[in-house]
C-alpha positions as CSV (number, residue, x, y, z in Angstrom):
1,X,17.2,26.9,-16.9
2,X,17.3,23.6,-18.5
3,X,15.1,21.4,-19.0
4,X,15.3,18.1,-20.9
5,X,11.5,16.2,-22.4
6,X,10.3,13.5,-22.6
7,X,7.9,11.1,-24.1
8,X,4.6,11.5,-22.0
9,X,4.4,9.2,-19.1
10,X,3.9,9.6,-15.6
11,X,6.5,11.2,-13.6
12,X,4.8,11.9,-10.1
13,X,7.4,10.3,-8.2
14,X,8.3,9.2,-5.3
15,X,5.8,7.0,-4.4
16,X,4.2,5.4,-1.7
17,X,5.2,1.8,-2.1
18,X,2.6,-0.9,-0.3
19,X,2.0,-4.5,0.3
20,X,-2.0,-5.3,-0.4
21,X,-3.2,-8.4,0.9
22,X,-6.1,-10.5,-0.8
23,X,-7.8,-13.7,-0.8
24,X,-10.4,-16.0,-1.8
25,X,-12.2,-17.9,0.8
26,X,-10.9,-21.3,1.2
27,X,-7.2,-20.6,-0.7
28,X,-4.0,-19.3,0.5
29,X,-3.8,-15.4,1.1
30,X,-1.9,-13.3,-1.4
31,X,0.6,-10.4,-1.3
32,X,0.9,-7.9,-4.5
33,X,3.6,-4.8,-4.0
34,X,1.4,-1.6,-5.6
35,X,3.3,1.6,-6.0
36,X,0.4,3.3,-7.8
37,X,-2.0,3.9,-5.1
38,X,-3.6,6.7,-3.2
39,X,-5.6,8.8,-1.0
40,X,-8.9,9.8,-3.0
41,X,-11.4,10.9,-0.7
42,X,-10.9,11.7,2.7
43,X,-15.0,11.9,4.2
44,X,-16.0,9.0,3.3
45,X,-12.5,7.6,3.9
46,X,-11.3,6.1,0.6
47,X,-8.1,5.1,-1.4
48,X,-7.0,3.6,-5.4
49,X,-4.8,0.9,-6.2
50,X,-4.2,0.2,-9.7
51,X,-3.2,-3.5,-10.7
52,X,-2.7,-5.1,-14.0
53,X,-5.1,-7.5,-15.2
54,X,-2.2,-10.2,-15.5
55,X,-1.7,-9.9,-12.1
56,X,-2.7,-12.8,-9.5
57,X,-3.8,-10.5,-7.2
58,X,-6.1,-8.7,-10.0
59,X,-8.9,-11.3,-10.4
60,X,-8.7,-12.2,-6.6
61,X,-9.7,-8.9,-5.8
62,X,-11.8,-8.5,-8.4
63,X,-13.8,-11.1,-7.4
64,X,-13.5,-10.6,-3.9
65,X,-13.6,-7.1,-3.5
66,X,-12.1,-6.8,-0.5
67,X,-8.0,-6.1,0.0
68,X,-5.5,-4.7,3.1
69,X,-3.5,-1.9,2.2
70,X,-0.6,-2.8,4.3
71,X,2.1,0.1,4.8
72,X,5.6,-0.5,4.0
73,X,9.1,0.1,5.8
74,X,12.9,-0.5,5.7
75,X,12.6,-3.3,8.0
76,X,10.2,-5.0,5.0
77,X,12.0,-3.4,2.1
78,X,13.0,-6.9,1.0
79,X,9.4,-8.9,1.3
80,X,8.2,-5.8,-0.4
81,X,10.1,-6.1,-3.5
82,X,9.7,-9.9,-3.0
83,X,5.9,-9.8,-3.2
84,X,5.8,-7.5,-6.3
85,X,8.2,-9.8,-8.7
86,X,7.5,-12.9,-7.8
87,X,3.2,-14.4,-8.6
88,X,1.4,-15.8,-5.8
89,X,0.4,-18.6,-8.3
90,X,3.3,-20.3,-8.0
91,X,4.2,-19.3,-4.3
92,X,2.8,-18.5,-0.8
93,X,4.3,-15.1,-0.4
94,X,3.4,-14.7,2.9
95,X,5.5,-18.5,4.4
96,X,8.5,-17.0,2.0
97,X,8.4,-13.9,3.4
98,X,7.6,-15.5,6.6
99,X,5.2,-12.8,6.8
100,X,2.0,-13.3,9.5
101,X,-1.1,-13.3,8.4
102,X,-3.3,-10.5,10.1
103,X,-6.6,-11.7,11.2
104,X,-8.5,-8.2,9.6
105,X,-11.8,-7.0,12.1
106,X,-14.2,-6.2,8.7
107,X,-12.9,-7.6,5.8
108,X,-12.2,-11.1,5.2
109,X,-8.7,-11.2,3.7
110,X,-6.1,-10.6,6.4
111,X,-3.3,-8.2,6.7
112,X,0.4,-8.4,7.2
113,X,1.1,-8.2,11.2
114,X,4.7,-6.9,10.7
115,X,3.1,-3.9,8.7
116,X,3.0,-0.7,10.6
117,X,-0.6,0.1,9.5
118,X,-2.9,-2.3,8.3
119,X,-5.8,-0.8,6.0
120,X,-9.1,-2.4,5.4
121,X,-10.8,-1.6,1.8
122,X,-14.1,-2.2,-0.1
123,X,-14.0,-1.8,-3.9
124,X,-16.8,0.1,-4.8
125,X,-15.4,0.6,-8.7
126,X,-13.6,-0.4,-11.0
127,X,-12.3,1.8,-13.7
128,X,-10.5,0.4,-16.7
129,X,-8.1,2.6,-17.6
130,X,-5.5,0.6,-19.7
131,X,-2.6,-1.0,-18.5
132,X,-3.8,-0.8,-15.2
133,X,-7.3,-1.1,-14.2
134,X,-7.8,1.3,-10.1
135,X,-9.8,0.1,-7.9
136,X,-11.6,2.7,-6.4
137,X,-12.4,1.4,-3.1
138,X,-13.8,2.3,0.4
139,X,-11.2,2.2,4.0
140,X,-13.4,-0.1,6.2
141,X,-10.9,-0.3,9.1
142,X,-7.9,0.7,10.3
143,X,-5.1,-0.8,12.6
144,X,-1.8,0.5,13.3
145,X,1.1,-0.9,15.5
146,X,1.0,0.2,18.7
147,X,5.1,0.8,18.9
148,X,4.7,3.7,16.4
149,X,2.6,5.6,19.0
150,X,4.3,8.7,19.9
151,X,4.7,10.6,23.4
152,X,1.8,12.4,23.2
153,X,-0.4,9.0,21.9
154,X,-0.4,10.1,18.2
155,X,0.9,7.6,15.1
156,X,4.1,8.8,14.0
157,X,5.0,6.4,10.5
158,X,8.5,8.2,10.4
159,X,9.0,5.9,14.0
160,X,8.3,3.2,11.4
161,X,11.3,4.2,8.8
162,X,8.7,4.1,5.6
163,X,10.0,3.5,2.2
164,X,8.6,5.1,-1.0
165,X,9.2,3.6,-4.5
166,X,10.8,6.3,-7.8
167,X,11.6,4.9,-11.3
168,X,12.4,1.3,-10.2
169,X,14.1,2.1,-6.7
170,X,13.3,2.0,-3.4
171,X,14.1,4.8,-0.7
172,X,13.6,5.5,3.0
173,X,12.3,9.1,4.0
174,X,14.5,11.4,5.0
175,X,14.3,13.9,7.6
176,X,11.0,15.8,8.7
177,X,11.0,19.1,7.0
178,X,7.4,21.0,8.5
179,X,4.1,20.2,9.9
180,X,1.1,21.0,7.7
181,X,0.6,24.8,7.7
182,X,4.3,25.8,9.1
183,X,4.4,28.1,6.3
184,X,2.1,30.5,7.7
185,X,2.0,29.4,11.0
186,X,2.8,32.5,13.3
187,X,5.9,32.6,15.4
């Protein structure tokens, strides 16, 4: 076998790749493109995002602390990468994008309509960690596009061709490989 090191860093790739809405009463909503995010807790429901401190989007929801986790697809690839190189200072992300604002049922930022699944968040921490400070935050709400419903009335997110972000790329998913617990399932 060979295997090649290197420095330390993280490589836990692919990763999910989302669009987070945020905003301050009164101003324009925001769009920030987060790759380093995740599932934390599952009862209560709660998720991370990490975001630098430079970022536009970092003092908004500091401040706020309230975002929409807004899932990602092939169909928004390009407003994805859009949204995480270019600063909602200087731009309205979501009228370049032409991106619709989501009116969200709990929080008071909105979400992304043309998302697949739009999810509501709390923060209820912060932890500085370095280059990135995570928000540790709370899932408030959930909505998801009624077109991704399958047959049998379940959401299916592989109807909604997701993308996932490794070492400065973008992908789509590939094919579906098993259901949790097909390894043992018995035939």
């Amino acid at each position: 076998m060979n295997k090649v090191e290197f420095k330390p860093g993280n490589m836990l790739y692919p990763l999910p790749v989302v669009m987070v809405s945020c905003a301050r009463q009164g101003e324009k909503p925001n769009i920030i493109t987060i790759a380093w995010t995740g599932t934390i807790c599952s009862d209560p429901a709660m998720l991370s995002i990490s975001v630098r401190k430079s970022r536009h989007s970092y003092d908004i929801i500091k401040e706020t602390g309230e975002f929409v986790v807004n899932l990602t697809t092939k169909e928004l690839a390009f407003a994805t990468d859009y949204c995480g190189v270019k600063s909602g200072r200087d731009i309205d992300k979501f009228k370049e994008c032409c991106l619709t604002p989501l009116k969200s049922g709990v929080v008071s930022c909105p979400g992304i309509a043309e998302a697949p699944v739009n999810i509501e968040c709390k923060v209820e921490k912060v932890l500085e960690l370095g280059s990135h400070d995570m928000f540790i935050a709370r899932v408030v709400a959930v909505t998801a596009d009624g077109a991704y419903m399958d047959e049998e009335g379940r959401f299916d997110l592989s109807l909604a061709k997701p993308i996932v972000y490794s070492h400065g790329t973008y992908y789509d998913l590939g094919e579906k490989l098993g259901k949790f617990g097909y390894s043992v399932k018995k035939k």
